[in-house]
C-alpha positions as CSV (number, residue, x, y, z in Angstrom):
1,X,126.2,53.4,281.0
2,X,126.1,55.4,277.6
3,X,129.4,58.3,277.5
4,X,128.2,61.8,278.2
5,X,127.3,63.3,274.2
6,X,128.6,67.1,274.0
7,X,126.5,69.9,274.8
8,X,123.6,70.8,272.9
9,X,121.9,72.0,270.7
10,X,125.3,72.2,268.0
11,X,125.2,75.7,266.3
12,X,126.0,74.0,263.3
13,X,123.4,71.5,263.6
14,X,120.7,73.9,264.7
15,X,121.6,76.2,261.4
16,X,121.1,73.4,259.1
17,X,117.7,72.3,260.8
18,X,116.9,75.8,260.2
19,X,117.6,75.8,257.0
20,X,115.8,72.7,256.4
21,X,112.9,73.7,258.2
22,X,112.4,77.3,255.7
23,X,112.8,74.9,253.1
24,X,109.7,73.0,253.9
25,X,107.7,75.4,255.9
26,X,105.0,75.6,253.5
27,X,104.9,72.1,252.6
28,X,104.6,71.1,256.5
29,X,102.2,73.9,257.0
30,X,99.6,72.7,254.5
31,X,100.0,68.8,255.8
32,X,99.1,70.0,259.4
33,X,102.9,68.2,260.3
34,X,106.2,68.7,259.7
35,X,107.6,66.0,257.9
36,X,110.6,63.5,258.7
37,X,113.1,65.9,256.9
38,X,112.3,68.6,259.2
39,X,112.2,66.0,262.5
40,X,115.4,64.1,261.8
41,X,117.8,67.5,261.4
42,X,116.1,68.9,264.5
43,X,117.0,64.9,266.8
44,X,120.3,65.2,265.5
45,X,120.9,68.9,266.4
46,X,120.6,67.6,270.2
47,X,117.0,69.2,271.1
48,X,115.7,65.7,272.4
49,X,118.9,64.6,274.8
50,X,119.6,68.3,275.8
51,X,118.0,68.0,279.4
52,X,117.8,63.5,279.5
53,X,120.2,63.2,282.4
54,X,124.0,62.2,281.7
55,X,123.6,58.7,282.5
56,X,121.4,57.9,279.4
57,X,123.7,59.3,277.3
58,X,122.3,63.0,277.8
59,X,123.4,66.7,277.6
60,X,121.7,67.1,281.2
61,X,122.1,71.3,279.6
62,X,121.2,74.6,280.3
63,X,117.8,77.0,279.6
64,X,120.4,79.8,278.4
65,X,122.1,77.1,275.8
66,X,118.2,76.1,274.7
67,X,116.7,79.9,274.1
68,X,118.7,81.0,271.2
69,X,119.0,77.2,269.6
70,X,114.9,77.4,269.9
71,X,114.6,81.1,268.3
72,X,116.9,80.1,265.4
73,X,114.7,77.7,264.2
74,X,111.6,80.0,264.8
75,X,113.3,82.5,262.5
76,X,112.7,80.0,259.9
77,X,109.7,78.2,260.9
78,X,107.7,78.8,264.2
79,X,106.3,75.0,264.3
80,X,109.3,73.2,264.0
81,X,111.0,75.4,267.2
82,X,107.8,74.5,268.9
83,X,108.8,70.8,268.4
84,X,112.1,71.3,268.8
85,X,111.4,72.8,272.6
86,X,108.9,70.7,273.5
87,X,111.6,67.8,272.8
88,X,113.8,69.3,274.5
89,X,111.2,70.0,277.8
90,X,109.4,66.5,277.7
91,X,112.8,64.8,278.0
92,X,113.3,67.1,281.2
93,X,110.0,66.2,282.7
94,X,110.7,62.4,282.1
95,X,113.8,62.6,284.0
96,X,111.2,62.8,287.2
97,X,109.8,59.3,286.6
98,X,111.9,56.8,288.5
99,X,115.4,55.9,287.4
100,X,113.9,52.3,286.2
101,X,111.1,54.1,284.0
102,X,114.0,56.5,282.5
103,X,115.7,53.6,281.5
104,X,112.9,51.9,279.8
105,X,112.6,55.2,277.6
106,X,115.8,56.1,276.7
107,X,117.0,52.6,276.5
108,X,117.7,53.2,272.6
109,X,119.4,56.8,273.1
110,X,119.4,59.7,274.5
111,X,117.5,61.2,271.2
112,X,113.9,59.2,271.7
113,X,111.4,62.0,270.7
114,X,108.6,62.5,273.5
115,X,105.7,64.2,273.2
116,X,103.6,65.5,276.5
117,X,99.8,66.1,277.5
118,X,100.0,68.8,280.4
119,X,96.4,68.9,280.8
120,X,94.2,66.3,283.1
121,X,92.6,65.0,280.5
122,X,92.4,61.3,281.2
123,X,92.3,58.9,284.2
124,X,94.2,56.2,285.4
125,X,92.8,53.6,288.0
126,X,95.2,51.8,290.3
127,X,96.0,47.8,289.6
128,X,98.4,46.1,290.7
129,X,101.6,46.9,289.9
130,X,100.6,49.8,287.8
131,X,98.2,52.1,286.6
132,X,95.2,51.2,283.7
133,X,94.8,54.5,282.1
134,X,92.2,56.1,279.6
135,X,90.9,59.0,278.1
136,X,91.9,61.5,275.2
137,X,94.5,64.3,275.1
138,X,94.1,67.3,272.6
139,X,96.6,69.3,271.5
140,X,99.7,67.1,271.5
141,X,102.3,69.0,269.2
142,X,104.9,66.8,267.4
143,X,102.8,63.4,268.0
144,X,103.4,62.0,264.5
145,X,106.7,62.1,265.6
146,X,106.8,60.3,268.7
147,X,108.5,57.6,270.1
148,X,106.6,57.9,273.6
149,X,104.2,60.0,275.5
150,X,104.1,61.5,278.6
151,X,100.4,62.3,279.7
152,X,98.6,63.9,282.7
153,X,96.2,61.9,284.2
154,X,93.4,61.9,287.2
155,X,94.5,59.6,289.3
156,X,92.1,57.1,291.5
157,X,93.8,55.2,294.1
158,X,91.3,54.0,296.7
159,X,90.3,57.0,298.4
160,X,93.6,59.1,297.7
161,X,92.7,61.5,294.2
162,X,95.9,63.1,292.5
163,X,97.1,63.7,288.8
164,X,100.0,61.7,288.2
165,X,102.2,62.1,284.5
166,X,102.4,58.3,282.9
167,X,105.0,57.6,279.8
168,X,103.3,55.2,277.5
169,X,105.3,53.6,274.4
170,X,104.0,54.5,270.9
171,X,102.6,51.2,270.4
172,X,99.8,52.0,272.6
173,X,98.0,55.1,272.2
174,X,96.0,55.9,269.1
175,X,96.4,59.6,267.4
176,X,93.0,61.3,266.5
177,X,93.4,64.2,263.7
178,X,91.5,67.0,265.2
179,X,94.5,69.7,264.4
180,X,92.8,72.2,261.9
181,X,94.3,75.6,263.9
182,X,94.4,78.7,262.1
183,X,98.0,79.5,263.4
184,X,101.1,76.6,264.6
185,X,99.6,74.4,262.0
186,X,102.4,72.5,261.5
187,X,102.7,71.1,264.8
188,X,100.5,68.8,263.9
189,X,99.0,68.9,267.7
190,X,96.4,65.9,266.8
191,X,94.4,64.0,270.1
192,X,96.2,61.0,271.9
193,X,93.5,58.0,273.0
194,X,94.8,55.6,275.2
195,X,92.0,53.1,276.4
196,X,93.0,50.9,278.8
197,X,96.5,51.0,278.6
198,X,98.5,49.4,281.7
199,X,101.4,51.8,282.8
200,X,104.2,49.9,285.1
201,X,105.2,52.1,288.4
202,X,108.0,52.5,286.8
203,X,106.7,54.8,284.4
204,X,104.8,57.0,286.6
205,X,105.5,60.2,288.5
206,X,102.8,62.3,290.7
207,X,102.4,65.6,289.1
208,X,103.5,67.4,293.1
209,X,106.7,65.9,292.2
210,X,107.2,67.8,288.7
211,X,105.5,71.1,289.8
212,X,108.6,70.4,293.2
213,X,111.2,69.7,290.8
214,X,111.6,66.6,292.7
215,X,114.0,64.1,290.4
216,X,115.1,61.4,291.8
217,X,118.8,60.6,291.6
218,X,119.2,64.3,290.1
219,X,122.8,65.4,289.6
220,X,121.7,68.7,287.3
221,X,120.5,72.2,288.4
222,X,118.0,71.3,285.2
223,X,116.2,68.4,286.7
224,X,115.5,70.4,290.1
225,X,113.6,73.2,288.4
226,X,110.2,73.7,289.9
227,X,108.1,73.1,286.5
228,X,106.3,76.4,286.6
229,X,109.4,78.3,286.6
230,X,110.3,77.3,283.7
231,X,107.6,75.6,281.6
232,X,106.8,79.5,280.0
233,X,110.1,79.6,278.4
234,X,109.3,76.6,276.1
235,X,106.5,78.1,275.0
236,X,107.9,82.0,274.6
237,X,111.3,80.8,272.5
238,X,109.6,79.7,269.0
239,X,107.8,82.8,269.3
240,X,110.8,85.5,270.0
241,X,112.4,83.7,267.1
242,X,109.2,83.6,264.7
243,X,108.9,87.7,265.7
244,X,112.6,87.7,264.6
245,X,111.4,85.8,261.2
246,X,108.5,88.5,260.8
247,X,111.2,91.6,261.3
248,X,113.3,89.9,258.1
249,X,110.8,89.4,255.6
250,X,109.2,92.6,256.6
251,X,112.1,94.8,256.3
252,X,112.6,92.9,252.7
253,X,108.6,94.2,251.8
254,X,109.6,97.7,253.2
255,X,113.1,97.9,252.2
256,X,112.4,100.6,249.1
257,X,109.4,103.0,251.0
258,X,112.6,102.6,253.9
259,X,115.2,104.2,251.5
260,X,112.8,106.7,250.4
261,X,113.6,110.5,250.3
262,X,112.4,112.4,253.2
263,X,108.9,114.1,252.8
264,X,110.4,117.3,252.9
265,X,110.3,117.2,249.1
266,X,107.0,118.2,247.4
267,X,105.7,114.4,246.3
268,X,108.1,112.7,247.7
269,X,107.0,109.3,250.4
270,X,106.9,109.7,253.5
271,X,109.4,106.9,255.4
272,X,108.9,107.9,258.8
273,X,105.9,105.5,259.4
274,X,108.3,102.5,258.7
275,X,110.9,103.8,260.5
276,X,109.0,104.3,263.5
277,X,107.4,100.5,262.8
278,X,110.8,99.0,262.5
279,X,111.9,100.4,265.8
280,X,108.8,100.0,267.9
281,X,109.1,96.4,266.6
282,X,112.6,95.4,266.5
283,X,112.8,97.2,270.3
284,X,109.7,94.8,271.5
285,X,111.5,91.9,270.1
286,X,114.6,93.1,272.0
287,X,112.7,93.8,275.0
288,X,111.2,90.2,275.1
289,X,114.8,88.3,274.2
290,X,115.7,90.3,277.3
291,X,112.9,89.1,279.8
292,X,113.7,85.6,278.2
293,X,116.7,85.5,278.9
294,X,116.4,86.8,282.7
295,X,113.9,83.7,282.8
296,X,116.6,80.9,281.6
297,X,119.3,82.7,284.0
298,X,117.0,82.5,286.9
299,X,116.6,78.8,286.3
300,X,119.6,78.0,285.3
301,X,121.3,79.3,288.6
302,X,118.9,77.4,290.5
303,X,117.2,77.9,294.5
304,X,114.2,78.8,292.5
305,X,111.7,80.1,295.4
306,X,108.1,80.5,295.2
307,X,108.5,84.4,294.4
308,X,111.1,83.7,291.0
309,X,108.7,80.9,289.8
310,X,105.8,83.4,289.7
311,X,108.0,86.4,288.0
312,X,109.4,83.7,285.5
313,X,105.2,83.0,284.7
314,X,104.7,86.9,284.4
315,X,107.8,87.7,282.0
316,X,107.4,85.0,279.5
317,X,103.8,86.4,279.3
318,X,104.8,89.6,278.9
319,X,107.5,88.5,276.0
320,X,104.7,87.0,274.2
321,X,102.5,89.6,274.4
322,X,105.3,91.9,273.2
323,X,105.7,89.7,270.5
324,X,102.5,89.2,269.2
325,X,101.7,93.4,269.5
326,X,105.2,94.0,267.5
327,X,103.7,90.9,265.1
328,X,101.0,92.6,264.8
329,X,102.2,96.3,263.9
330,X,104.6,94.5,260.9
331,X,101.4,92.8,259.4
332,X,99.1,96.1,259.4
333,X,102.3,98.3,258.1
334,X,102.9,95.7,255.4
335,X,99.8,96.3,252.9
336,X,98.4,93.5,250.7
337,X,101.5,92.1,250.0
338,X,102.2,91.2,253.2
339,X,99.0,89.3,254.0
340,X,99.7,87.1,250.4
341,X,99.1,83.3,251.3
342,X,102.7,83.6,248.8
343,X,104.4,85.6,251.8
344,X,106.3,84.1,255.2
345,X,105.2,87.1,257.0
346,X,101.1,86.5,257.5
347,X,102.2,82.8,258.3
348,X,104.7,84.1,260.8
349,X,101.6,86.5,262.3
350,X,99.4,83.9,262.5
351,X,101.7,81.3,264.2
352,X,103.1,84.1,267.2
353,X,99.2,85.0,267.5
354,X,98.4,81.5,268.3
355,X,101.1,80.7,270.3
356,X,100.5,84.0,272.2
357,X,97.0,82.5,272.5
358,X,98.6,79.5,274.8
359,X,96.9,78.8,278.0
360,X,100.5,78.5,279.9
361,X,101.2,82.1,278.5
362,X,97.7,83.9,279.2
363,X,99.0,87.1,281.5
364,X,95.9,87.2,284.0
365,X,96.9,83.9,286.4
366,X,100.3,84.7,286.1
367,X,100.0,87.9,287.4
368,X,97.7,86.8,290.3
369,X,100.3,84.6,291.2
370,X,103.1,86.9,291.4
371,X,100.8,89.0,293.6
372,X,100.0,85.9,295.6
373,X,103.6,85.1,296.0
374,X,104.9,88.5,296.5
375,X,102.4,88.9,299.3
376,X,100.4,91.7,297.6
377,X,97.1,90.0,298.3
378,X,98.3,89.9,302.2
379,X,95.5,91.7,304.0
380,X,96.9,90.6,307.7
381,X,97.0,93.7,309.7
């Protein structure tokens, strides 16, 4: 059994990868991927093992020690945090699949990238021993990058129908480049094809065990987390941290009209527009890292009940629509300059936007199911 590694992300790891990441945020954006100097910085800062389970060699961690490691590499570069977190929350939901199929993955370390397909988008027919499995799967971020694949699939087993999640090695699922997204374009979230593809027992996990938080063997609060309680908060993090990004390189574009004299004097600019932008916008920002946080305590302290996973939904949906709206009032408040294909900021706007955009943080189902959960929709006299 591999030692327990130390507990990740490592600050000074996760500044470096951040630094790396500025450095070729352009470059990755105009690819449609971020390339291995970005991905190898972001595996050795401990994104990948920080919730693989101890025995692998994993940091088995916390939601509260992932949020801020996440944001600081938004600050620099939205897409790389979004890879970073969905490493991180792949290796959580692969820690569901049997103890034998865990092994298989992670037999090489504790830092195997995975990559996941939420979304039904396939089907896999029972054989014996296993499970044949085809289909395509859009929107897989980081795939260049992967080592293996977790995908959702429609499962057909004589007369029993339920989605099951299969891991699949590299080796046998083809990528298709369909990524051309106006926002997150460096994710590089391209189409997985698997046809025909035989998936062992081992490797397979029914998707009412993940949405239970049902591991087996589990020994961390991280590994019973139902996966709607916390699946929001991988998505929200790049994005509080990309709004973060925005606030800096807007407050450089705005820094002089921000020092100017008060309008009291005949000609002089008027600064109260940008000082009313920067603390609508730095108070949203706030306001979400708040509702974040909240989110990653909750799941973090586990006994996660039906009520918490739905409120968990609604805040990370509320954090991103703060943080697209306070995106948004930066951009408009910036002028030309701010909108130059030369400037971090419009990147930065178009990146929260799309992520905003995600179905897992869309606020109408999320607040139906609080008001499900809550009992609000209870007409019983």
């Amino acid at each position: 059994m591999p030692a327990t590694q130390p507990t990740s992300p490592s600050p000074d790891a996760v500044r470096e990868a951040a630094e790396t990441a500025a450095k070729y945020a352009a470059a990755a954006e105009a690819d449609r991927r971020l390339p291995t100097e970005v991905v190898t910085p972001i595996l050795a800062a401990g994104f990948a093992r920080h919730f693989v389970p101890a025995r692998w060699g994993g940091s088995a961690g916390t939601f509260r020690a992932l949020l801020p490691a996440v944001a600081a590499i938004g600050e620099s570069c939205t897409s790389a945090a979004w890879f970073a977190s969905l490493a991180a929350s792949v290796g959580r939901l692969a820690a569901h699949l049997p103890v034998d199929g865990q092994a298989e993955i992670w037999r090489d370390g504790p830092d195997t990238p995975l990559v996941g397909a939420l979304a039904a988008a396939g089907t896999a027919e029972r054989v014996p021993g296993g499970w044949r499995v085809s289909g395509q799967w859009p929107y897989v971020s980081g795939i260049d990058s992967s080592a293996w694949a977790l995908v959702c699939a429609r499962a057909a087993d004589g007369e029993r129908r339920e989605p099951r999640f299969l891991a699949v090695p590299r080796a046998s699922y083809a990528i298709g480049d369909s990524w051309f997204n106006v926002g997150l374009r460096a994710t590089g979230s391209n189409t997985l094809v698997l046809d025909g593809v035989t998936v062992p027992d081992a490797r397979s996990v029914a998707l009412a065990d993940l949405l239970a938080g049902k591991a087996p063997a589990a020994e961390a609060p991280c590994h019973r987390v139902p996966m709607k309680a916390a699946n929001g908060l991988t998505l929200a993090a790049p994005l509080l941290g990309a709004a973060r990004g925005a606030l800096h390189h807007w407050s450089g574009l705005s820094r002089d009209k921000l020092r100017a004299p008060a309008a009291a004097v005949t000609g002089a600019a008027d600064r109260s527009p940008y000082e009313l932008t920067l603390a609508r916008a730095d108070g949203e920002i706030d306001t979400a890292a708040l509702l974040l946080d909240r989110v990653a305590e909750v799941v973090d302290g586990g006994a996660v009940d039906p009520v918490l996973t739905a409120r968990n939904g609604r805040d990370c949906a509320l954090a991103a629509e703060l943080l697209a709206n306070a995106v948004d009032r930066l951009l408009r408040s910036s002028g030309s300059r701010g909108q130059s294909d030369t400037e971090p900021l419009q990147r930065f706007w178009r990146d929260v936007n799309a992520g905003a955009g995600h179905s897992g943080l869309q606020f109408p189902p999320v607040a139906s199911a609080l008001a499900r959960a809550s009992g609000a929709l209870d007409t019983t006299p």
